[in-house]
C-alpha positions as CSV (number, residue, x, y, z in Angstrom):
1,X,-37.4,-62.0,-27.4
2,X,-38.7,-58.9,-24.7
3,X,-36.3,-57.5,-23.1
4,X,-37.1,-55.0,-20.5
5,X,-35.5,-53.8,-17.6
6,X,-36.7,-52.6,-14.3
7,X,-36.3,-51.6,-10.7
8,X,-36.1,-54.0,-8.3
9,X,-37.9,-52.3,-5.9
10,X,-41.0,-51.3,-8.3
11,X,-44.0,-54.1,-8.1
12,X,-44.2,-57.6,-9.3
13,X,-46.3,-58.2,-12.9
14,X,-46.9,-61.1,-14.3
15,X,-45.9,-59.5,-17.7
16,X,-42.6,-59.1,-16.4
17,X,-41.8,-62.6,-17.8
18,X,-38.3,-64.1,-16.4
19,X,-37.2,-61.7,-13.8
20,X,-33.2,-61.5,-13.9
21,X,-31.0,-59.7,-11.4
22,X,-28.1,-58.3,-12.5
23,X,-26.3,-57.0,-9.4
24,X,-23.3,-58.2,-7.6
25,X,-24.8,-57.2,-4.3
26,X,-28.7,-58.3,-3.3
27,X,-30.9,-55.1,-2.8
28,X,-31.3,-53.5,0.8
29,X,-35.2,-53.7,1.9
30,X,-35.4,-56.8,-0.6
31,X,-37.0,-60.4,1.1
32,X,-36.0,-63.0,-1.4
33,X,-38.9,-65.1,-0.4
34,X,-40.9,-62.1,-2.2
35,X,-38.8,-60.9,-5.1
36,X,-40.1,-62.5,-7.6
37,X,-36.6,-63.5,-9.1
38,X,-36.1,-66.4,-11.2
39,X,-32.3,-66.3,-11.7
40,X,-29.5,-64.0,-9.7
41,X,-26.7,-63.4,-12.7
42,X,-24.2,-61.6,-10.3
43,X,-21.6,-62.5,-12.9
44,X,-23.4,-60.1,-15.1
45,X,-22.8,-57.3,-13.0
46,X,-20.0,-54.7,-13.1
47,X,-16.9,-55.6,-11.1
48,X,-16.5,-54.0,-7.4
49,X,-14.1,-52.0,-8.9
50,X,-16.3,-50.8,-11.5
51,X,-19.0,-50.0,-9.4
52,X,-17.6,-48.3,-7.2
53,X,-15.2,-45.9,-9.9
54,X,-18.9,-45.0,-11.7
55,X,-20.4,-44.4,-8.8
56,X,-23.6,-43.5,-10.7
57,X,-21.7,-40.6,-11.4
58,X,-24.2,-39.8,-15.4
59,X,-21.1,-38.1,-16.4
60,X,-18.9,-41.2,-16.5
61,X,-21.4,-42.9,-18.2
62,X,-20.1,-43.4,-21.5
63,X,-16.7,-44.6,-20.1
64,X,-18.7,-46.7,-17.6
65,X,-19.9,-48.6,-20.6
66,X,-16.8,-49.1,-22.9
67,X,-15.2,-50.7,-19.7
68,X,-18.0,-53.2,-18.5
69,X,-19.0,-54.2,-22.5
70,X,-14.8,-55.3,-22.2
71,X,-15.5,-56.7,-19.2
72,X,-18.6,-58.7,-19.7
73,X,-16.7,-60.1,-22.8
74,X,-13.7,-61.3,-20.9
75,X,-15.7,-62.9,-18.5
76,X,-17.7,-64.3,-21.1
77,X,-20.6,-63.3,-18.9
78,X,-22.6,-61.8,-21.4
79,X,-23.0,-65.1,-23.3
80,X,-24.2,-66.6,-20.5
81,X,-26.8,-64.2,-20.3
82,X,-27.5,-64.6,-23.9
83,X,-28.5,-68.0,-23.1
84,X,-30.7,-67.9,-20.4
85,X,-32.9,-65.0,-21.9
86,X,-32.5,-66.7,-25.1
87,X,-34.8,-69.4,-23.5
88,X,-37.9,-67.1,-22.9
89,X,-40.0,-64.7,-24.9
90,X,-40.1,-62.0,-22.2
91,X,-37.2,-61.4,-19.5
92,X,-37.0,-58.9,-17.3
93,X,-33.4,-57.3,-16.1
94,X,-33.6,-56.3,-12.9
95,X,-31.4,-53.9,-11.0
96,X,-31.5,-51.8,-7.8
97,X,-29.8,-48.4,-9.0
98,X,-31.7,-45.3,-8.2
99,X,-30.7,-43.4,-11.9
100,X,-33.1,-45.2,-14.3
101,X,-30.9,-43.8,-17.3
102,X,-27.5,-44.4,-15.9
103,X,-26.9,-48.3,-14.8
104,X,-25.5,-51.8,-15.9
105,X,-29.3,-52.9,-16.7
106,X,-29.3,-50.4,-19.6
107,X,-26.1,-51.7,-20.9
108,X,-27.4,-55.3,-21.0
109,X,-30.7,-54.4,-22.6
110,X,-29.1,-52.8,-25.5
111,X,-26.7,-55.7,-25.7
112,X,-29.1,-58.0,-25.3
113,X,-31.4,-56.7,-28.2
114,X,-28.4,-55.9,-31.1
């Protein structure tokens, strides 16, 4: 299985596979008639709480994702999401943060592809 992740807000392909959101809140600007999404996994994303402690801040990164990995395997979210991507050959995480390097979609790639 594919697993690549990508900005919400960056064009549609066909190559993309399943498309996946994984954030809590639905992107500003975004028509969901147009987005292309095949599932919204909002149980995959950080908690408000979470969120809003990171705050994208690349510093906090590394202690951003020690606390949502703990998360995501309390919820049991991350099993979930094991499941549905296990179903295709190519998915597509989708998220809306500006910091390409520093988000939740990163996390779930490379938990995704252990």
């Amino acid at each position: 299985m594919e697993v690549k992740i990508k900005r919400i807000y960056e064009a549609y392909a066909p190559t993309d596979g399943y498309r996946i959101l994984v954030d809590r809140l639905w992107p500003r600007g975004i028509k969901k008639e147009t987005a292309h999404v095949d599932l919204w996994l909002k149980e995959a994303a950080p908690s408000n709480e979470l969120r809003k402690w990171f705050g994208h801040v690349p510093e906090k990164f590394a202690d951003f994702c020690s606390r949502y990995e703990a998360e995501l395997k309390s919820s049991g979210s991350l099993s979930a999401l094991k499941k549905v991507a296990g179903q295709h050959d190519s998915v597509t995480l989708l998220y809306a943060a500006k910091d390409m390097e520093h988000n939740n979609a990163v996390v779930l790639q490379r938990l995704l592809t252990q």
